[in-house]
N, C-alpha and C positions, 0 to 999 in steps of 0.2 A: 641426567635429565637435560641439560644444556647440549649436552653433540646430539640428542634427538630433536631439540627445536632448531638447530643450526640445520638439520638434515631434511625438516618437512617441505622449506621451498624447493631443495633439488627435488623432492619426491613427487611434488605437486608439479612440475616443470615435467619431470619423465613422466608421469600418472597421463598429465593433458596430452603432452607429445604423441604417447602412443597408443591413446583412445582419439586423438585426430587427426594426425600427420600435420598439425598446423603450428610452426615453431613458432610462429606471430602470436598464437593465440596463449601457447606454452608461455613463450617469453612474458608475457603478460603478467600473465598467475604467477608465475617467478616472480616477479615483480611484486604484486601483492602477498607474496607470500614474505618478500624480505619486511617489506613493510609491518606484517605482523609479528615476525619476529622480532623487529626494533622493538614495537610497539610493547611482548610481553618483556624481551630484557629491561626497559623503563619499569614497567610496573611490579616488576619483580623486584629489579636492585635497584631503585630509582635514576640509575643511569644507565647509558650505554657502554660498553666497552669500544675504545678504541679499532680493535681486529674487526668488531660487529658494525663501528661505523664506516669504514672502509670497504668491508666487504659489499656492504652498501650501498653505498656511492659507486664503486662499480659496477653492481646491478643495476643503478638507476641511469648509469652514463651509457654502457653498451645496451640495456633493454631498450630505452628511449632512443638510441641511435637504429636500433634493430628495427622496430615500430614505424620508424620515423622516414627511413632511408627502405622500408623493406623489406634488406638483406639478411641475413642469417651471419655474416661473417663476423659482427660487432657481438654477436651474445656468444658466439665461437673463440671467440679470443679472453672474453672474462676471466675463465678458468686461469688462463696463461698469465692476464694483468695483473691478478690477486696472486700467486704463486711468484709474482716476479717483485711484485711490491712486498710478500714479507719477507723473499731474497734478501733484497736492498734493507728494508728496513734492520735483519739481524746484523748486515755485514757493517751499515752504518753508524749502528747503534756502536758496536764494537771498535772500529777507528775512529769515528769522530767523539762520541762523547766517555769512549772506555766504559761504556756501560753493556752489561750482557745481558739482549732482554728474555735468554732461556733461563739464563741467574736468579732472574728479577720472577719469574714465573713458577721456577719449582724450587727458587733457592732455601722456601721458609720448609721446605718437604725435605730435602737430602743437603747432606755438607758434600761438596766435591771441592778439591782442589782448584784453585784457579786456572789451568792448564787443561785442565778436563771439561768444564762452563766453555771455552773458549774453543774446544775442538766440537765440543756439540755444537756451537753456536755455526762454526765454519760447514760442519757435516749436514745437519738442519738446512744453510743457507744454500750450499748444493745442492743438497732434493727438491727445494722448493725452484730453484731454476731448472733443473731437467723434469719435474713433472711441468712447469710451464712449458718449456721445448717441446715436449712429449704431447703436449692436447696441442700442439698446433701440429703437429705431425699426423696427428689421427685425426683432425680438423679439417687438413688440407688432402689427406690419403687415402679418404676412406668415407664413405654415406653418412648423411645425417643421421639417420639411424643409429649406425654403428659407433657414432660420436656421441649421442645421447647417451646409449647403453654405456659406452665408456666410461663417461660423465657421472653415472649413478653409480658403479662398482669401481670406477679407478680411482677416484679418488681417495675413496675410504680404503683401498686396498693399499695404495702408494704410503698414505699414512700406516697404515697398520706394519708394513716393511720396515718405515722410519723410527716405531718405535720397534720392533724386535732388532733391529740391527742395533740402537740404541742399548736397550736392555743389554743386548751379548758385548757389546764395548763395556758398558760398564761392568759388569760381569766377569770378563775373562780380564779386565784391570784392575779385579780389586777393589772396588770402589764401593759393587754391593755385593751383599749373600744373597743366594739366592733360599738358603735357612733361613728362619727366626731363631736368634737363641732366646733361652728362657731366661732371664734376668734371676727368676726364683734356682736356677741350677747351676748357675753360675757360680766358681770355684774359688774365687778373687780370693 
């Protein structure tokens, strides 16, 4: 339920985009839409998460530079800021405080190896820098159009890549089955 309310502001951004050609007026409704999305994370889990205040703050820093100034290049780069801040943030977390915050997120779900936390975290922090590169590439090489449409399938698509390349690391390392064994057929 939570990746479908992360997903209604982009949907509402591309929905206005391309019922009016007005990326001013898109940016907008992005904007009220992150808004509400804060709005039900609070009242859902009495707080916000971190990743949701961030994501955030971004939309309210490039929409209101967008608005403000105009231009279309400041709600164009968003995609890039947030992919590059949780960059920085896995690779930070990692050196600076030796904490792994993909650990810290699926650690109560799977036991890995310390060695394996620490290559997802590096592997993770890579895709989140080349899909940042990536939407400035398509940002700067190709129609607003074509960067909206981007916008609404590439993302979720890039994610969906990160986790099946994930899954098959862990996978072809042992690390999981891709069986359940039945604990009831167990031979022990």
């Amino acid at each position: 339920m939570r990746q479908f309310i992360e997903f209604i502001p982009i949907a509402l951004f591309v929905a206005v985009y391309f019922s009016t050609r007005d990326i001013y007026l898109a940016t907008a409704v992005l904007m009220g839409g992150a808004c509400i999305q804060v709005g039900y994370e609070y009242i859902v889990d009495r707080e916000v998460s971190k990743r949701t205040q961030m994501i955030f703050a971004v939309i309210v820093v490039a929409g209101a530079a967008t608005l403000a100034f105009r231009d279309d290049v400041f709600i164009k780069w968003k995609p890039t800021i947030v992919n590059w801040l949780l960059c920085g943030g896995l690779l930070l977390s990692q050196f600076v405080s030796r904490d792994n915050l993909i650990k810290k997120m699926l650690g109560e779900h799977m036991e890995l190896p310390d060695h394996v936390w620490r290559n997802l975290a590096y592997g993770w922090s890579g895709g989140f820098f080349l899909a940042g590169a990536l939407n400035l590439v398509v940002a700067y090489q190709f129609s607003t159009d074509f960067w909206v449409s981007y916008k609404l399938v590439g993302g979720f698509a890039i994610s969906l890549f990160y986790m099946i390349v994930t899954m098959i690391y862990l996978v072809k390392g042992g690390y999981i089955s891709t069986t359940e064994e039945d604990p009831a057929k167990s031979t022990d």
